[in-house]
C-alpha distance (Angstrom), angle and dihedral (degrees) to the residues before:
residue distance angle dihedral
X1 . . .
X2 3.98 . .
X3 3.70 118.4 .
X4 4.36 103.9 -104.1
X5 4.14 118.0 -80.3
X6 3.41 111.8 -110.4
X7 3.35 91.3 -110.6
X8 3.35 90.9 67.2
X9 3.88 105.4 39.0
X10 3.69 104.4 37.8
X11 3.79 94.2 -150.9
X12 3.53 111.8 74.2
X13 4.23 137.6 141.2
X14 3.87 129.0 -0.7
X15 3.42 95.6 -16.1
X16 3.83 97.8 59.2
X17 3.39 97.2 56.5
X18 4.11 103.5 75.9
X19 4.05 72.4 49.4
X20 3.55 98.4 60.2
X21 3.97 94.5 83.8
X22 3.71 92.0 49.7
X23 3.72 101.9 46.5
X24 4.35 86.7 48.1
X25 3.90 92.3 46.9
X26 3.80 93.1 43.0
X27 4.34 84.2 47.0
X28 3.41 98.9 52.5
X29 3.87 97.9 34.8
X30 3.87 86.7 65.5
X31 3.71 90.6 36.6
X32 3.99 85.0 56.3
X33 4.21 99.7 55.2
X34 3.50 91.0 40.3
X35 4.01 96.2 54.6
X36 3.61 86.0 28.3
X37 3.89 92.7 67.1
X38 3.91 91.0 53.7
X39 3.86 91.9 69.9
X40 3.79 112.1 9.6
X41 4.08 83.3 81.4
X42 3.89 92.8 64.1
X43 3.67 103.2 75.4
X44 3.65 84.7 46.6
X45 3.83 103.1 53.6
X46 3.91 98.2 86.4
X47 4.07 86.1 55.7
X48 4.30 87.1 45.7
X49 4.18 95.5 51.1
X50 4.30 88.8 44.3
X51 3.71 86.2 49.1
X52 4.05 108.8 32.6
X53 3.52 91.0 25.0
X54 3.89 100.7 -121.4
X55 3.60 123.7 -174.7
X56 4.09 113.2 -134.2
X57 3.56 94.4 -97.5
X58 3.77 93.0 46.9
X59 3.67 83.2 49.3
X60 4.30 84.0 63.3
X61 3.86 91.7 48.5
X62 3.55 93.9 52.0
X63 3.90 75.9 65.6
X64 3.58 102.1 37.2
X65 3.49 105.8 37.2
X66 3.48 85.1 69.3
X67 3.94 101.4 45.6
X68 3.52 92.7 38.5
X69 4.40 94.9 59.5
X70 4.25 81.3 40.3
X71 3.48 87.1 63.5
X72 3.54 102.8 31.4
X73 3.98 94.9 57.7
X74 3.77 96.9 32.3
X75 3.61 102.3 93.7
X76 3.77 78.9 44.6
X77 3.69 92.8 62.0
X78 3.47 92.8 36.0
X79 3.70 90.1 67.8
X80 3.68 98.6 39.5
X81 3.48 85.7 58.2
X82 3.94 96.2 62.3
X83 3.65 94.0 42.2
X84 3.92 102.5 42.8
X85 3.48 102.5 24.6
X86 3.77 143.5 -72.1
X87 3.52 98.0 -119.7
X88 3.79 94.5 39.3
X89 3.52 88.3 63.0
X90 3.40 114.2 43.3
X91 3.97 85.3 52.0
X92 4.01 91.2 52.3
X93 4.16 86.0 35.5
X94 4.09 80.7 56.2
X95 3.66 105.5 44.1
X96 3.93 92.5 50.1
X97 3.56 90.5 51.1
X98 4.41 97.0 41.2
X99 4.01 80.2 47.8
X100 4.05 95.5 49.9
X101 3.75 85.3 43.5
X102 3.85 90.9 59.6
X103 4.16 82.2 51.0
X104 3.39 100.2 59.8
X105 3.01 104.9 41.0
X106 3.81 95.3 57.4
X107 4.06 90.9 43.4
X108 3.95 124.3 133.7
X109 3.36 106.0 -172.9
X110 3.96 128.4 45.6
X111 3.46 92.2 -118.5
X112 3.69 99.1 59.0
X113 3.99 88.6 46.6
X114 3.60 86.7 53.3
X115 4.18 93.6 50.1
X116 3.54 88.2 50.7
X117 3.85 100.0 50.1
X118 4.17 78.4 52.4
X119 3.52 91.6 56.8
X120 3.73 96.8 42.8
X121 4.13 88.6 49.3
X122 4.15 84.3 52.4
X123 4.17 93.9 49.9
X124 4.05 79.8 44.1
X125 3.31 87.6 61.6
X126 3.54 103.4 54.8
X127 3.75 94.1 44.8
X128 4.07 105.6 41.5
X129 3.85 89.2 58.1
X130 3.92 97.1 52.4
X131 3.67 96.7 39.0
X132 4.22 89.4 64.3
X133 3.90 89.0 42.1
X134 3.59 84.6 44.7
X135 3.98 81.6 66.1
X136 3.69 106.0 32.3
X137 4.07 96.3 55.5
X138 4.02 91.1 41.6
X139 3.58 89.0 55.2
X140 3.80 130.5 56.6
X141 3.67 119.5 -127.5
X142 3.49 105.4 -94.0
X143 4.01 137.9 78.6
X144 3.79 91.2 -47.6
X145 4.07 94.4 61.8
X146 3.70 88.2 39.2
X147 3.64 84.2 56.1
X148 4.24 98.0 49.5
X149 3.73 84.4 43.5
X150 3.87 86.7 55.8
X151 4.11 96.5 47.0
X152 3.68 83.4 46.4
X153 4.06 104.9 51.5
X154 3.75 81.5 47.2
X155 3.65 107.3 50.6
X156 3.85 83.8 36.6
X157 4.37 81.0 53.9
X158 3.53 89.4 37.9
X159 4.18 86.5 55.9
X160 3.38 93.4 50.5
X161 3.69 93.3 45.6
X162 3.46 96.5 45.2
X163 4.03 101.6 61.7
X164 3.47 91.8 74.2
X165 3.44 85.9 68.1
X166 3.89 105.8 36.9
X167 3.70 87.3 41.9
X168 3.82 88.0 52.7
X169 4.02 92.9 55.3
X170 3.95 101.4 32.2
X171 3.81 83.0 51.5
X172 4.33 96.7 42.2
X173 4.12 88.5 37.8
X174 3.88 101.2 36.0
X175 3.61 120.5 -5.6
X176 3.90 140.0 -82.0
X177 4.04 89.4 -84.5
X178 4.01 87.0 81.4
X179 3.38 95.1 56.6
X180 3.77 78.0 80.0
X181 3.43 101.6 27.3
X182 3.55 108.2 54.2
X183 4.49 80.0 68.3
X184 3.96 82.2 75.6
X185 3.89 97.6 69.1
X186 3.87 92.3 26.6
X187 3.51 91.9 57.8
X188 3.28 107.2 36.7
X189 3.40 89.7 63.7
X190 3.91 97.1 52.5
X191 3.52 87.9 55.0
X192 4.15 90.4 57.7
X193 3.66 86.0 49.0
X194 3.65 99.6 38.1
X195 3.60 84.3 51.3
X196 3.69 94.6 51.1
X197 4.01 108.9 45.2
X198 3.99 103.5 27.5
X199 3.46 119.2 88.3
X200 4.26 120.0 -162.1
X201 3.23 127.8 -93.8
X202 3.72 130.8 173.9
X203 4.30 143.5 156.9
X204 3.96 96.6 -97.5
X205 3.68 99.2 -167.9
X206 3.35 94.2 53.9
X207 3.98 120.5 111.0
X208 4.21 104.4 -112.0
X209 3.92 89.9 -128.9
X210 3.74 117.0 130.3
X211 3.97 113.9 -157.6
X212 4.19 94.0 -136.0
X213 3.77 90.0 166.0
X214 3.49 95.2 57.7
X215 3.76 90.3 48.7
X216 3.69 90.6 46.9
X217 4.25 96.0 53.5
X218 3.99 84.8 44.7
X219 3.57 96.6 58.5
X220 3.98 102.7 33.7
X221 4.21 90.0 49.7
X222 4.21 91.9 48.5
X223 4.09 84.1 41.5
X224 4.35 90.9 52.5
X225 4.36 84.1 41.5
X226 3.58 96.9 48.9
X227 4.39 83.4 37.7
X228 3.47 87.8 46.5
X229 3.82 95.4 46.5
X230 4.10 90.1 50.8
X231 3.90 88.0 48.5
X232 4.15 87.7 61.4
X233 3.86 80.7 71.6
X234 3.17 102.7 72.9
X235 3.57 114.7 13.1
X236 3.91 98.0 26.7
X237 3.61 144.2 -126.2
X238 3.79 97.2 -60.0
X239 3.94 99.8 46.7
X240 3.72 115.7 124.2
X241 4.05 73.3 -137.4
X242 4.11 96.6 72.6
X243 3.83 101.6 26.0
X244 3.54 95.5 55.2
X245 3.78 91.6 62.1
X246 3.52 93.5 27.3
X247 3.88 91.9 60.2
X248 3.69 88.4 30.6
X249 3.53 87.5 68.3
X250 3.56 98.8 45.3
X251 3.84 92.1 60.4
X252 3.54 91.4 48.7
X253 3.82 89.3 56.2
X254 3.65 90.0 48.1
X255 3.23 82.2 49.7
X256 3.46 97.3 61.6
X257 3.28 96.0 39.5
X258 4.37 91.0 69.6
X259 3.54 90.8 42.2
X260 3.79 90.5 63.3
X261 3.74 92.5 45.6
X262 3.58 83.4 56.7
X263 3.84 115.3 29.1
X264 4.12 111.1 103.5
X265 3.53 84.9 -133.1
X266 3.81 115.0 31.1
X267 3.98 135.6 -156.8
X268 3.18 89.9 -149.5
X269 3.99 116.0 17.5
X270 3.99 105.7 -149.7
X271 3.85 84.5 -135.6
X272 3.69 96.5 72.7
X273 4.12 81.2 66.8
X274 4.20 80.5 62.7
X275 3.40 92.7 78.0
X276 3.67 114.5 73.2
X277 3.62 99.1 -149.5
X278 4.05 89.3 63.2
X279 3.42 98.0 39.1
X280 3.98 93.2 50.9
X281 4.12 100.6 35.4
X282 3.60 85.4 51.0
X283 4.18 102.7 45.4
X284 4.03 79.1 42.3
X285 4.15 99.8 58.3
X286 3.55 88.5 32.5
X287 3.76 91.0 63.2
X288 4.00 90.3 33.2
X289 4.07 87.3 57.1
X290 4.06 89.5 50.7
X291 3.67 79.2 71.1
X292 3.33 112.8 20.0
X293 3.77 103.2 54.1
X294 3.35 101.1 59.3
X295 4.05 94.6 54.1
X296 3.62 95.9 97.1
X297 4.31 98.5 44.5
X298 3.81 90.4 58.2
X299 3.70 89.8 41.9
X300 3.65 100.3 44.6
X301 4.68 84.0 50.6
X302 3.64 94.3 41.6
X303 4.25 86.6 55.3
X304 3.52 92.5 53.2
X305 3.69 109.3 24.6
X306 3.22 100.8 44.9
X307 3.96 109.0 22.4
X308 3.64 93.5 36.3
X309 4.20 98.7 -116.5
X310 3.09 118.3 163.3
X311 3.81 118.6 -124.9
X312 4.07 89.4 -94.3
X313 3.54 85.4 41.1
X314 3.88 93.1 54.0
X315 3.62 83.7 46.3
X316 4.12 105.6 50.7
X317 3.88 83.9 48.7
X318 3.85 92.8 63.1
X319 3.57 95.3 48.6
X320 4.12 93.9 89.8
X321 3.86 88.9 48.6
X322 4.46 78.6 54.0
X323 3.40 89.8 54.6
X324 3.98 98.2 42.3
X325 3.59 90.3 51.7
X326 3.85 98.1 52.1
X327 3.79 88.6 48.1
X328 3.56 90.5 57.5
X329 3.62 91.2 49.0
X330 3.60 93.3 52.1
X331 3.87 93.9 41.9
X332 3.48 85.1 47.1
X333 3.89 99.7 83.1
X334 4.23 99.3 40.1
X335 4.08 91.3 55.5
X336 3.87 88.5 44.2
X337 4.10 81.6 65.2
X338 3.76 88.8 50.4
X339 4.29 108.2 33.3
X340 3.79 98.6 21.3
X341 3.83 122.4 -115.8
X342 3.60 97.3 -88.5
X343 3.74 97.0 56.0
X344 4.52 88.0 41.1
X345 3.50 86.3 54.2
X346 3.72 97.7 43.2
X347 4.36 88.2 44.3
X348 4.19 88.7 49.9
X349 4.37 91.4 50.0
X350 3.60 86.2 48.0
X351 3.60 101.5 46.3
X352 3.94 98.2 47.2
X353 4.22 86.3 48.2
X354 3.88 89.4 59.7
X355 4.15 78.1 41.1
X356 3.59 89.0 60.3
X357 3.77 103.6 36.4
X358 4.09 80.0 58.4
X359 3.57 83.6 52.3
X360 3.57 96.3 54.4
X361 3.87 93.1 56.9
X362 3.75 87.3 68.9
X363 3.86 113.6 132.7
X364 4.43 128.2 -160.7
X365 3.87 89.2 -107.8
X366 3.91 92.9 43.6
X367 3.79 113.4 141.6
X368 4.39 122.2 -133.8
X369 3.68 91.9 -101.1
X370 3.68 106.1 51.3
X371 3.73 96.9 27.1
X372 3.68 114.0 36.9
X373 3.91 112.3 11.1
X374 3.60 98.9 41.0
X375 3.83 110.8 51.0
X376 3.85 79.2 28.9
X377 3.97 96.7 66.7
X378 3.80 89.4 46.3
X379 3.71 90.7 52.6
X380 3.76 86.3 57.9
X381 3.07 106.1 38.7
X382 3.93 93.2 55.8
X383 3.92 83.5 37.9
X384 3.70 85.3 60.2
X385 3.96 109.1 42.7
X386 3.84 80.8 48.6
X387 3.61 110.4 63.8
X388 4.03 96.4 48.7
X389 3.68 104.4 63.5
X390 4.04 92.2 34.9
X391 3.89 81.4 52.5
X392 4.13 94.6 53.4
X393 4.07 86.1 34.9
X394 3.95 83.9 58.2
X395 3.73 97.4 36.6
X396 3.87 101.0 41.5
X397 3.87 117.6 117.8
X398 3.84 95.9 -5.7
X399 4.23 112.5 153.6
X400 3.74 111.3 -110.1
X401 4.13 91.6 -116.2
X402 3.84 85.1 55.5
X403 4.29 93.3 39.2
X404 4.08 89.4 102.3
X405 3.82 98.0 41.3
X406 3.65 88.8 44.3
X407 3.62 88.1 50.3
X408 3.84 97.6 42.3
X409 3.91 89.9 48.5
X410 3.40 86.6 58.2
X411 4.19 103.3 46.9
X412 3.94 78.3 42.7
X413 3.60 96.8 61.0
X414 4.26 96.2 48.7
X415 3.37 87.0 41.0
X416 3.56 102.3 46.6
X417 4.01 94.7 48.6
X418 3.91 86.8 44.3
X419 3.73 84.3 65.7
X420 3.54 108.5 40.1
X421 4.51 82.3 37.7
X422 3.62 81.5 59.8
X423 4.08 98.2 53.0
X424 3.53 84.0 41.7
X425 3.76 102.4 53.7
X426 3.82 88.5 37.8
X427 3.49 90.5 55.2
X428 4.17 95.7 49.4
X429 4.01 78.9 41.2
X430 3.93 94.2 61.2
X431 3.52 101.4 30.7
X432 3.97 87.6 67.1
X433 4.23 94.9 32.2
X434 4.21 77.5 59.6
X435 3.76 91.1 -165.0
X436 4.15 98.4 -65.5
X437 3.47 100.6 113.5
X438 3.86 93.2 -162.4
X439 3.85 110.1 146.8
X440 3.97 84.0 -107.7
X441 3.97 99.1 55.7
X442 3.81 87.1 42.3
X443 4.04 92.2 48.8
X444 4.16 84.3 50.2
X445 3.28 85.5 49.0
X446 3.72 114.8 53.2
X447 4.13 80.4 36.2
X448 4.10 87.5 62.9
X449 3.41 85.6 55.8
X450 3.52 103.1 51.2
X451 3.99 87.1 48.5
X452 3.85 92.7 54.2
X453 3.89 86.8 51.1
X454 3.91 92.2 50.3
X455 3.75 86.5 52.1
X456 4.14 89.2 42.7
X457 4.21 88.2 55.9
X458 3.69 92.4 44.8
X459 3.55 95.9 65.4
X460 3.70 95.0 36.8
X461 3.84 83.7 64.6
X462 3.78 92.4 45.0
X463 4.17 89.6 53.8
X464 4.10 93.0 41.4
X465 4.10 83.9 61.0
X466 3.20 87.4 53.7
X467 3.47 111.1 35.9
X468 3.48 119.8 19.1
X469 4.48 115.3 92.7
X470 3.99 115.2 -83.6
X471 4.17 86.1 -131.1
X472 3.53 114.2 179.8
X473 3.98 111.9 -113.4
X474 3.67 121.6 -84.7
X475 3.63 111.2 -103.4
């Protein structure tokens, strides 16, 4: 692949590189809210359900309505951000989700917390997609992009990581509102800077036609799965209740699937899936983030419902697994020069299944050490080393008009099996708590979970040997 035409990437020669700084730090600062908001909520839920009155599954969809519209829409804004601008979009992406933020956190009722964690996933996904093409067409393909890409998977890890702990002390110090609230400020002032140091940058010769359709079967058949999934709870895997959606959404996937091969101007076009690099990074994090996601929402209940943290507790005892999973980010891009992506990314998968298999020893009188910070900082650490080589596998050799789709595809896919991973895992979770919610079902529980991940990663390994490029290494 050629680095982008200046026509196409408005930042290009000597005077980009005093830029450089700007354009990563603006990047990853809207890569950090929007990752940020998946997890900083999960300290807070016990506070939410006392004070909105959530049942346990609304407690889930609290999470998931959020993830679930951030994946739904992101290969929507991915390709709204090569035809209308980079820029443009992450700064409308932004303002939709600082102005949902302001919602929720001001809601009443469940139900309006709920639309406004939709709303937030939606300007998500107009901003998450832009902010890594922001990256890949500013930098040339090389060691420097590999580099961006690695400061960005690990402030975007370091976001996720993090809201355990900045949910923990909003919630102790203030309340669980500013979890949401504290976006206003934050983002308001990434969009002044935004404003101020990125220039625009979009595929000219492309057709302005965005495939909404497409984007709105995708999202309503992983919303009836993931429904359908919850619904196995309580009325089991044979109920006319949960097959109905469940197949339900399954059509409308297949759905979606012929009106791509068929649209003029596709969400997704099928002949991304050509190239084996996208097809396999993408199956790959998509079964990584069926496990991986839903690491720190059984962590962040097991603290405090069984051990008896409180919520900054439950958040100061997640900061190591923060730490381990930025290292492993930043590792991430210096072993892929010595071991090759494929194997890094193979070496991360298996390293956080062991993680969780550690996890799923865990016990109801467990101590910090043995229960939640060690298994926890292997998690991470594999969690870590993981997601930058499938990220370069994903992003490698992509055309500049397909640089945000491409990039949205790929966000889409981790964020999509994070999502349905978490209904999943909740589900296995519940079926062996059995409604007692004694410290010792809960333990068995959360534990089930963990196991089901552990078997998750394994096969993810088994299908990245498989499937995923044998690249040369970087040099």
């Amino acid at each position: 692949m050629t680095a982008p035409a200046a026509s196409d990437v408005d930042i290009s020669g000597e005077a980009r590189k005093p830029r450089l700084w700007a354009v990563v730090l603006a990047a990853c600062a809207g890569q950090f809210l929007v990752v940020l908001d998946v997890s900083v909520v999960n300290v807070a839920l016990p506070s939410m359900r006392a004070d909105l009155g959530l049942s346990g599954t609304g407690l889930q969809w609290v999470v998931n309505t959020y993830t679930l519209a951030f994946s739904g829409f992101m290969l929507l804004g991915g390709r709204a951000a090569d035809l209308f601008g980079r820029k443009r979009m992450f700064l409308v992406g932004l303002t939709l989700f600082t102005v949902a933020s302001l919602a929720g956190g001001l809601a009443q009722e469940p139900w309006q917390l709920l639309a406004a964690r939709a709303v937030q996933g939606m300007g998500a996904a107009v901003l998450a997609p832009a902010t890594l093409t922001i990256l890949t067409t500013s930098f040339p393909e090389g060691p420097a992009r590999t580099r961006a890409i690695g400061t960005w998977t690990a402030v975007g890890a370091g976001g996720g990581a993090a809201g355990g702990l900045v949910g923990g002390v909003l919630t102790d110090t203030l309340s669980w509102r500013w979890v949401l609230l504290i976006n206003v400020p934050v983002g308001a002032l990434v969009l002044v800077c935004a404003a101020l140091w990125l220039a625009e940058s979009r595929d000219r010769g492309a057709r302005r036609r965005l495939d909404v359709p497409g984007a709105l079967l995708v999202t309503s058949g992983l919303g009836c799965v993931a429904y359908g999934i919850v619904r196995t709870e309580s009325a089991g895997w044979s109920a006319p209740g949960a097959l109905l959606p469940l197949f339900g959404g399954l059509a409308l996937l297949g759905l979606f699937v012929a009106v791509e091969a068929r649209t003029a101007a596709p969400l997704v076009p099928l002949r991304l899936f050509a190239r084996r690099s996208v097809s396999a990074a993408n199956v790959a994090i998509f079964v990584n983030g069926l496990a991986m996601f839903a690491m720190w929402y059984f962590l962040a209940l097991y603290t405090q419902n069984v051990l008896g943290y409180t919520p900054l507790q439950g958040g100061f005892a997640l900061v190591p697994h923060s730490l381990s999973i930025v290292l492993g980010s930043k590792l991430a891009p210096r072993l892929m020069a010595r071991v090759g992506a494929r194997s890094l990314a193979m070496t991360g998968s298996a390293l956080a299944g062991l993680g969780y298999l550690w996890q799923g020893t865990m016990d109801v009188s467990g101590g910090y050490t043995g229960s939640v910070l060690g298994p926890g900082i292997v998690m991470a650490l594999g969690a870590g080393l993981a997601a930058t080589p499938l990220a370069s596998i994903a992003t490698a050799g992509a055309e500049p008009g397909d640089a945000g789709l491409v990039s949205g595809l790929f966000n889409t896919a981790r964020t999509m099996g994070g999502a349905l991973g978490l209904a999943v895992l909740s589900t296995a979770a519940a079926s062996r708590i059995a409604g007692e919610e004694t410290p010792e079902a809960l333990t068995a529980g959360y534990a089930r979970a963990f196991q089901v991940g552990a078997g998750v990663l394994g096969t993810c390994v088994v299908l990245m040997f498989f499937a995923l490029p044998r690249t040369a290494r970087p040099k």
